[in-house]
VEXKOL-292481 format. One record per residue: residue in three letters; z, y, x of N, C-alpha, C, O, CB in turn. Coordinates in steps of 0.001 Angstrom, whole numbers, plus 500000, padded with zeros to 6 digits. Each point is the difference from the previous one (the first is absolute). Glycine has a CB too. Layout:
alaZYXZYXZYXZYXZYX ...
//
This chain:
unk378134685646452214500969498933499823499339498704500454499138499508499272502014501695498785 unk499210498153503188499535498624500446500685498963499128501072500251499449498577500506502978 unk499502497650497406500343499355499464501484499446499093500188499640498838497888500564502702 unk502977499982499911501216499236500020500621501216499394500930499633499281499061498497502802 unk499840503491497915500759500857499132499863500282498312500763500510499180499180500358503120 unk498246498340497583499656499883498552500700499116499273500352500186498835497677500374501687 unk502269498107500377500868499106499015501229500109499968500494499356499075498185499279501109 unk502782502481501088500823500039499433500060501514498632500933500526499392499910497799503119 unk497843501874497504500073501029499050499980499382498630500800500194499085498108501412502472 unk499697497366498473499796498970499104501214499724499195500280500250498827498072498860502665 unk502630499995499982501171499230499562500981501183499024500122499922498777499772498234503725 unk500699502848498317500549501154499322499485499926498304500430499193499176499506502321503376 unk499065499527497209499306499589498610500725498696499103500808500066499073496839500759502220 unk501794498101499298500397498843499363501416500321499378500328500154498824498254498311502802 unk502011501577499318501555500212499769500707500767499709501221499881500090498641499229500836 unk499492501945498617500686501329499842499790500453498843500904500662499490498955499878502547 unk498924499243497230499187501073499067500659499583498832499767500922499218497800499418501836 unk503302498600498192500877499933499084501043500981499880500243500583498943499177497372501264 unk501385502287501199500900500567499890499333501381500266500838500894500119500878497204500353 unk497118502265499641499736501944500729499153500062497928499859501023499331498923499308505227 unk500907498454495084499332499958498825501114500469498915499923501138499538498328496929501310 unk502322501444498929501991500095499412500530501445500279500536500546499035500289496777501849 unk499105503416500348500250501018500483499055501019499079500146500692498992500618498184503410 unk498460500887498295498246500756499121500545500468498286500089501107499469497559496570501953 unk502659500863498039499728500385498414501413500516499864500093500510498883498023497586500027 unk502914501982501688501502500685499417499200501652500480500083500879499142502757496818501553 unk496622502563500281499509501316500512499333500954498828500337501096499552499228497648502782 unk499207500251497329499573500764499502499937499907497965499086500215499205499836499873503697 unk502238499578496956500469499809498479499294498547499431499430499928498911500698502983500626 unk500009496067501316499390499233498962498481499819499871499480499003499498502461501714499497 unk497153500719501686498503499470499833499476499082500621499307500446500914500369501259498674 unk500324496872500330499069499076500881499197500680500807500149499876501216499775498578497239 unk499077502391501019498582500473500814500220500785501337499478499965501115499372500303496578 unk502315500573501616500153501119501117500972499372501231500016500315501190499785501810496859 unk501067496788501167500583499134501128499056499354500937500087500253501202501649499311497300 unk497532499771501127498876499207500678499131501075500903499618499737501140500240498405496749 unk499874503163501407499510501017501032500882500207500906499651499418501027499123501629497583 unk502225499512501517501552499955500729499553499280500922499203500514500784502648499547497546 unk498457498834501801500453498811500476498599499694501072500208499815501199501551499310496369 unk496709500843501820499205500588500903500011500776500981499739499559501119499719500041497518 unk500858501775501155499695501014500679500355499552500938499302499661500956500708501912497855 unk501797498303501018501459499614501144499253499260500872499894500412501155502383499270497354 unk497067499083501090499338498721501014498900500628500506499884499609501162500686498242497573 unk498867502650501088498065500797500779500682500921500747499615499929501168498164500257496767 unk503183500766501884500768501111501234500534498689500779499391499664501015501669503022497553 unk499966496619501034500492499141501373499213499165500395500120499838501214501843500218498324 unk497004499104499849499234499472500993498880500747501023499389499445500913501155498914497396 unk499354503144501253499502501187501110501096500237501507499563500209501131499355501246496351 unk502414498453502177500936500139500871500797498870500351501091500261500507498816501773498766 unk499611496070500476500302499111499911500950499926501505501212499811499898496713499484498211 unk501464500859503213500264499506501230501203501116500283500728499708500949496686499111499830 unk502871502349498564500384501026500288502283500216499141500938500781500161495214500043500009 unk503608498112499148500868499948498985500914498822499871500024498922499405498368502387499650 unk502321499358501740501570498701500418500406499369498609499922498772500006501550502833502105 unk499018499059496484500287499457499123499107500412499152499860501157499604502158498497500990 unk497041498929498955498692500175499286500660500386498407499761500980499295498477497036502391 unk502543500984498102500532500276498149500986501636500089500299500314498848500265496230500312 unk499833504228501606500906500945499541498870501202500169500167501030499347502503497869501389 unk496231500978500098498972500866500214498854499903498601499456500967499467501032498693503446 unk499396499276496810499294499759498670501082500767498426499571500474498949499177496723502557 unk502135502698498785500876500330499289500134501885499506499843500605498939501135496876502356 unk499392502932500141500110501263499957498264500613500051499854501134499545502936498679501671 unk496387499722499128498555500097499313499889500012498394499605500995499391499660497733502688 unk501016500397497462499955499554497778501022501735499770499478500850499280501227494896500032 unk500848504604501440500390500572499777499599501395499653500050500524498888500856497782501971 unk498834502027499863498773502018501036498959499582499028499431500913499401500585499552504208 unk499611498223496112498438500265499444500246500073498536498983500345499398499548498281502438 unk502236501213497596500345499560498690500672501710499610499535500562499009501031496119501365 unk500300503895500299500492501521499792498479500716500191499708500614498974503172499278502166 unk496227500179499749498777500471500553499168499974498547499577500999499417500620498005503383 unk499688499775496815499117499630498487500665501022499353499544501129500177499971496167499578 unk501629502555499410500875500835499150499638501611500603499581500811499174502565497053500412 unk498004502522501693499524501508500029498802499961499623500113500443498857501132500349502803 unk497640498984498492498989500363499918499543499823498848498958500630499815500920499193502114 unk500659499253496749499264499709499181500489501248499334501153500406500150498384496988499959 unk499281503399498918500524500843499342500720500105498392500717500843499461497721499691502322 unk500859497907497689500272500032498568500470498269500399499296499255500681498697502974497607 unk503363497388501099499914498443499905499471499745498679499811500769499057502139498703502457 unk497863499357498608499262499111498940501020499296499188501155500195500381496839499405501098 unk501894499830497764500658499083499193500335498332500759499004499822500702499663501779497208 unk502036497454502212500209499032500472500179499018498953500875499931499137499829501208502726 unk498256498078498385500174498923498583501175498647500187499855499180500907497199501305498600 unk503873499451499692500248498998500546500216499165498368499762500478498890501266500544503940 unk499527497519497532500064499190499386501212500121498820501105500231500490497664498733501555 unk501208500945496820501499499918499287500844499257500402499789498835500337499434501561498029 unk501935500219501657501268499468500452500626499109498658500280500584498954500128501643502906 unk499783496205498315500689499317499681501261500561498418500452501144499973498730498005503010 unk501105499976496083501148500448499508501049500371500484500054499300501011499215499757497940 unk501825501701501046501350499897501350501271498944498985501108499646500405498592503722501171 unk499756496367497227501655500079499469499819498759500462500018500130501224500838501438496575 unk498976497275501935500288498691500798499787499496501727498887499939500522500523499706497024 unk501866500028503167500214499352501144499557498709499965500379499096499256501298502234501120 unk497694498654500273499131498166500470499634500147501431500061500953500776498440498405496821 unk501087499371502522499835499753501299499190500768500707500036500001501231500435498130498227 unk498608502700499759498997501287500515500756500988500730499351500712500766499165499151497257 unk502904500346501878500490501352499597499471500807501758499588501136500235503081498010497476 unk497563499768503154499443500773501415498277500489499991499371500732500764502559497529500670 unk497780501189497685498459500461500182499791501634499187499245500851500470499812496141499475 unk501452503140499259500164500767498716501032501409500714499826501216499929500049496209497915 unk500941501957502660500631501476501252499137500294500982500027501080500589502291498315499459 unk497024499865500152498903500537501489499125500926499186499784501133500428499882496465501354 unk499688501894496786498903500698499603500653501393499494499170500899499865499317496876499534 unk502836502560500300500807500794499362500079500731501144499733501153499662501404497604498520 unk499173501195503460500205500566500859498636500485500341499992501125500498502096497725499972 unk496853500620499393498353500565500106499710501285499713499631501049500527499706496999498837 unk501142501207499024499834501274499396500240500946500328499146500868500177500966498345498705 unk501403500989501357501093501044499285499822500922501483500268501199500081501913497105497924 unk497116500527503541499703500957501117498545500882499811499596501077500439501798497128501146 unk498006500663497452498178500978500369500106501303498911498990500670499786498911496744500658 unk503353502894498900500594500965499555500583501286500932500320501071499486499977497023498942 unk499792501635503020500465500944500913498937500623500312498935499718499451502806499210501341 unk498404502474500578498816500302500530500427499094501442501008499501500499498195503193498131 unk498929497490501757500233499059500985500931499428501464500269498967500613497955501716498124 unk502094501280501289501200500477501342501243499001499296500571499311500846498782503964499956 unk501123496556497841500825499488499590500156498386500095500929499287500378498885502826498512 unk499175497671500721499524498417499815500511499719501530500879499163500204496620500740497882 unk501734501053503276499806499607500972501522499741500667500261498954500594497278502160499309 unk503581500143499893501220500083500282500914498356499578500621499238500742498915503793498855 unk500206496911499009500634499302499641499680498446500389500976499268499839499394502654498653 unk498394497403502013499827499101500170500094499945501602500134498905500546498788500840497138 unk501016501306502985500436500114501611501597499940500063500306499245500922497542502394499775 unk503269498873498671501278499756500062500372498848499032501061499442500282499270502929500439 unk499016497170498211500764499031498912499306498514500846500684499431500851499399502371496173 unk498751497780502678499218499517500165500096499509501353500711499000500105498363502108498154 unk500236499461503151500283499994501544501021500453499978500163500438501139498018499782499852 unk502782500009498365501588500005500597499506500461501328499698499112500798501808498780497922 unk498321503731501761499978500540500646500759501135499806500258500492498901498072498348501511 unk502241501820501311501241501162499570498999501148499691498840500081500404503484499285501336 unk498293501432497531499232501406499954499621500948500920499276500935499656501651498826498786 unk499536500096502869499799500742501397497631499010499663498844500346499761505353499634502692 unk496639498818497808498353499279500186499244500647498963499093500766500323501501496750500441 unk499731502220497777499068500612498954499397501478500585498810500181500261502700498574497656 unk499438502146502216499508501185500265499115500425500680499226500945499842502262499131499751 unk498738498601501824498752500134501018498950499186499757499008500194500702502364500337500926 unk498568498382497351498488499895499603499504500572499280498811499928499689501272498610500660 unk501188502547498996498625500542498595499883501682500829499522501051499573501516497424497042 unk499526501243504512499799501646500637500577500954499266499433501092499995498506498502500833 unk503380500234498335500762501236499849501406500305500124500299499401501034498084500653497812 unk502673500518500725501267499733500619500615499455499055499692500130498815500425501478502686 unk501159497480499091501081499327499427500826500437498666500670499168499389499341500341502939 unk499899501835497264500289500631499075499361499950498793500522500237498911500155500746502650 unk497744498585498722498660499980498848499958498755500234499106499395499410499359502723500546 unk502265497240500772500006498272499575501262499784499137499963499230499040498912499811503321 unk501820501380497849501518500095499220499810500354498648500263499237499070500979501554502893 unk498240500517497888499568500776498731499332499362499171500339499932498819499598501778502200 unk499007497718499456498600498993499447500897499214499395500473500150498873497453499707502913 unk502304499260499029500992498320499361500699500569498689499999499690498809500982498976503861 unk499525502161497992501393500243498942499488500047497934500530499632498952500787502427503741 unk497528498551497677498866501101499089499213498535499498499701499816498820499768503154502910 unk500182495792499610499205499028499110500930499162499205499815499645498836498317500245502799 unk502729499874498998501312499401499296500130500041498573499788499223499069501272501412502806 unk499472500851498310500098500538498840499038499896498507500317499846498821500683501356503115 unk497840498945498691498605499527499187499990498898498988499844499851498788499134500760503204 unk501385498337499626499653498805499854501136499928498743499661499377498994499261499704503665 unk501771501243497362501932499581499032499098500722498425500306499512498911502973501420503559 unk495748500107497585500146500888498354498776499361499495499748500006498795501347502700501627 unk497838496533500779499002499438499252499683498086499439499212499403499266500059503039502183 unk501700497281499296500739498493500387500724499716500010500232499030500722499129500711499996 unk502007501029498230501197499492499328500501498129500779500592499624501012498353502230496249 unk500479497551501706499605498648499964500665499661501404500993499308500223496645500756498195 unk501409500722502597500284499376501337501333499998500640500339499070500731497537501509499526 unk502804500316499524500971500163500671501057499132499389501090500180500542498115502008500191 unk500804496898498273500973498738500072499562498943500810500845499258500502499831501177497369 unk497835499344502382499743498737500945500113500437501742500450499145500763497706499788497109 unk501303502778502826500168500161500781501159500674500638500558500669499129497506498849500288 unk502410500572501480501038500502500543499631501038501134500112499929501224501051497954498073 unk498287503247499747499635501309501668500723500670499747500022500389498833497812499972501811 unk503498500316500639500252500726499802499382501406500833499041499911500766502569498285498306 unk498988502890500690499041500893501091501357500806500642499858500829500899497328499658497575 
//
């Protein structure tokens, strides 16, 4: 990589890693760490294939994606995920958007990861399911099935949610 391709890589980074960072932690339930690993990897593969890669953010993207299902196969036992206590719910205040995000954290780092991954590739990237299927490499039917199945999840473990959000499937 000569000079002038390090800094629009540089620049990229700068500008990107909030939103591939954001991506990262809905991926992988909420873990900071493993987001921040994520979110690594994605940037060290594309800055290997920097000069080579017409759209740097959708290639970084579908990288976090493959690598994040890839993690989930291989690991054999998951671990526990620590996260923070969730807020009281019975009072509305001015928090209440912060307090649904952490409720939606949750209630995703509750899926498996093919799920997490479905649902934040069609809800999330508002992408059609023909696309989902071909980044997660399987057919339109196990993208259909999935959603339907995280949906569903999401509705028996996150009650709550489904008066503030509006998914239908």
């Amino acid at each position: 990589m000569d000079a002038a391709d390090e800094q629009r890589f540089r620049e990229f980074v700068d500008a990107r890693s909030p939103a591939l960072m954001r991506l990262g932690f809905l991926l992988t339930g909420g873990d900071q760490h493993a987001a921040e690993d994520l979110v690594q990897t994605a940037l060290a593969k594309l800055a290997a294939r920097w000069r080579r890669v017409a759209a740097p953010e959708a290639y970084a993207k579908q990288i976090m994606y493959r690598q994040q299902i890839s993690w989930w196969r291989v690991s054999t036992r998951r671990g526990e995920v620590v996260q923070a206590s969730l807020p009281d719910r019975e009072a509305r205040d001015a928090h209440h958007q912060s307090e649904l995000r952490l409720m939606l954290r949750s209630a995703l780092a509750r899926l498996t990861a093919r799920q997490r991954a479905v649902v934040v590739l069609r809800y999330y990237e508002d992408l059609p399911e023909q696309d989902v299927a071909r980044v997660l490499g399987c057919s339109i039917g196990t993208v259909r099935s999935t959603a339907h199945r995280s949906l569903a999840r999401l509705r028996e473990i996150a009650p709550e949610l489904a008066r503030d959000l509006e998914v239908t499937t």
